[in-house]
C-alpha positions in Angstrom: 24.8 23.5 -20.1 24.7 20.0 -19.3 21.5 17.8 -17.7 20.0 18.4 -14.4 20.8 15.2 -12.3 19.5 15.3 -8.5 23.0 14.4 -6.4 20.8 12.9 -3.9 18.9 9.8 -6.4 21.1 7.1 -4.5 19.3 7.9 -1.4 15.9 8.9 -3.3 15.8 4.9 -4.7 17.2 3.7 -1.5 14.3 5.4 0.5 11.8 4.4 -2.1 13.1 0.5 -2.0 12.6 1.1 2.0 8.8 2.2 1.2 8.7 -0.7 -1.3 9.6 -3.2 1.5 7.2 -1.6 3.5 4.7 -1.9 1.6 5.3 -6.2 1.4 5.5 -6.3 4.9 2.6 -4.6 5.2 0.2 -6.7 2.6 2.2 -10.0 3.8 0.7 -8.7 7.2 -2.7 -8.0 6.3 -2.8 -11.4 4.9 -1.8 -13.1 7.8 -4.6 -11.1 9.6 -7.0 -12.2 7.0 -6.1 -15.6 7.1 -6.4 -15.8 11.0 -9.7 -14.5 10.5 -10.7 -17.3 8.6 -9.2 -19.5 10.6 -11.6 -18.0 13.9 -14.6 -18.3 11.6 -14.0 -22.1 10.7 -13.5 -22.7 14.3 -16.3 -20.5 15.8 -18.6 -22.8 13.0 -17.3 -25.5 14.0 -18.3 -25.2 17.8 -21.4 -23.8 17.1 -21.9 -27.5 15.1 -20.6 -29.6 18.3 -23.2 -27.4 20.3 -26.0 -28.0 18.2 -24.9 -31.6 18.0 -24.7 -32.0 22.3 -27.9 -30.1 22.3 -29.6 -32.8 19.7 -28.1 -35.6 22.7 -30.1 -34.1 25.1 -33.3 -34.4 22.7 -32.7 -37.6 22.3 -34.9 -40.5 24.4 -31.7 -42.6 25.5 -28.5 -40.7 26.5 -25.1 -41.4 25.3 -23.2 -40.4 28.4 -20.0 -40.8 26.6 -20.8 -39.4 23.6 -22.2 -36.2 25.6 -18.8 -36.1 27.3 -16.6 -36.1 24.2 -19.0 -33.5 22.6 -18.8 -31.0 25.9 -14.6 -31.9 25.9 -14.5 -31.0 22.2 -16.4 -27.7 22.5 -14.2 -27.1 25.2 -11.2 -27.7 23.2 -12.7 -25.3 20.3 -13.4 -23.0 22.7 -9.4 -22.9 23.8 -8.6 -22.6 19.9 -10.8 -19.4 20.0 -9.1 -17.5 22.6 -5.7 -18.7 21.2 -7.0 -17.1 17.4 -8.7 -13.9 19.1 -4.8 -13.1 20.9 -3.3 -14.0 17.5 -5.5 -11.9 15.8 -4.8 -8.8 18.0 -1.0 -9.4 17.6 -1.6 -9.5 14.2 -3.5 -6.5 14.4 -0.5 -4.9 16.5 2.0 -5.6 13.7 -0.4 -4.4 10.3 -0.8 -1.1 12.9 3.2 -0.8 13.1 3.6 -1.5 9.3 1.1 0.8 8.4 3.0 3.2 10.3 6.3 2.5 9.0 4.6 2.8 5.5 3.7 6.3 6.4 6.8 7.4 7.3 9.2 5.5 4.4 6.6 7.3 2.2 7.5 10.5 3.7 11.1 10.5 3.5 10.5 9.5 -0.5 8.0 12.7 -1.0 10.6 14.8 1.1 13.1 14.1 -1.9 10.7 14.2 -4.6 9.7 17.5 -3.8 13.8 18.4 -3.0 14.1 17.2 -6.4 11.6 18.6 -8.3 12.9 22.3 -6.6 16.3 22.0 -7.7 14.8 20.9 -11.3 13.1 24.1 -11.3 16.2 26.2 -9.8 18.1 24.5 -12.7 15.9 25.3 -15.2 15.4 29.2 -14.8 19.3 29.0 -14.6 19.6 27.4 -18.1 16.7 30.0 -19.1 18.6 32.9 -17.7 21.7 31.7 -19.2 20.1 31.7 -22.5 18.2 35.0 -21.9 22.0 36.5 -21.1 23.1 34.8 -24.2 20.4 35.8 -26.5 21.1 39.6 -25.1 24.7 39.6 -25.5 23.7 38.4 -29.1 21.4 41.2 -29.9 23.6 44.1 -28.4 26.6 42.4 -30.6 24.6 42.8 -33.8 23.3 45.9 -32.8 27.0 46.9 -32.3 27.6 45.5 -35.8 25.1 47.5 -37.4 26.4 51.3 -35.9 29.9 50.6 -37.2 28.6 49.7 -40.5 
């Protein structure tokens, strides 16, 4: 008999290169939500240091009014970035939630075929066994036939 071969491994490796792809998105994802992160943090440090700085002004026995102003304006302006990072982040959130998903179900339709696969490997191989076991039988009664004519 010849070698068991799955008719459906086109589709089996084009699901699996799905999953693969999934998989990129997904880490290329989580990297932009680390990254934006990072990016919050560096800003959130950064206007807790103009705070501490407009808060050392106020200490101080002669007031730059100026100085004061750009210091508020700029902790303002950091404060802006924030809020833009924080709705970045959750977008980014959003999409790692979608590719997780997609990642789930691309790695569904691959064990779905695995498992297709690995029954019609098994239905193939107790055919070849029962083929043999039919052969080895037909065998045995032909030399037993043999034997009582001889």
């Amino acid at each position: 008999m010849s070698k068991f071969r799955f008719r459906l491994e086109s589709l089996q490796k084009f699901r699996e290169n799905q999953r693969d792809l999934c998989r990129q998105a997904l880490a290329q994802a989580l990297a932009a939500e680390a990254a934006l992160a990072e990016q919050h943090a560096d800003v959130e440090r950064e206007r807790e240091a103009t705070l501490a700085e407009l808060r050392a002004f106020n200490d101080e026995d002669k007031l730059s009014i100026d100085r004061a102003a750009a210091r508020r304006y700029h902790a303002g302006q950091l404060a802006y970035r924030l809020r833009q990072l924080e709705l970045q982040r959750q977008q980014a959130a959003l999409v790692v939630t979608q590719c997780r998903q997609l990642l789930v179900q691309a790695d569904q339709g691959v064990k779905v075929l695995e498992k297709l696969s690995e029954k019609q490997q098994a239905e193939f191989e107790a055919e070849v066994e029962r083929h043999a076991a039919r052969e080895r039988e037909d065998n045995w009664q032909a030399a037993r036939l043999r034997e009582s004519w001889t």
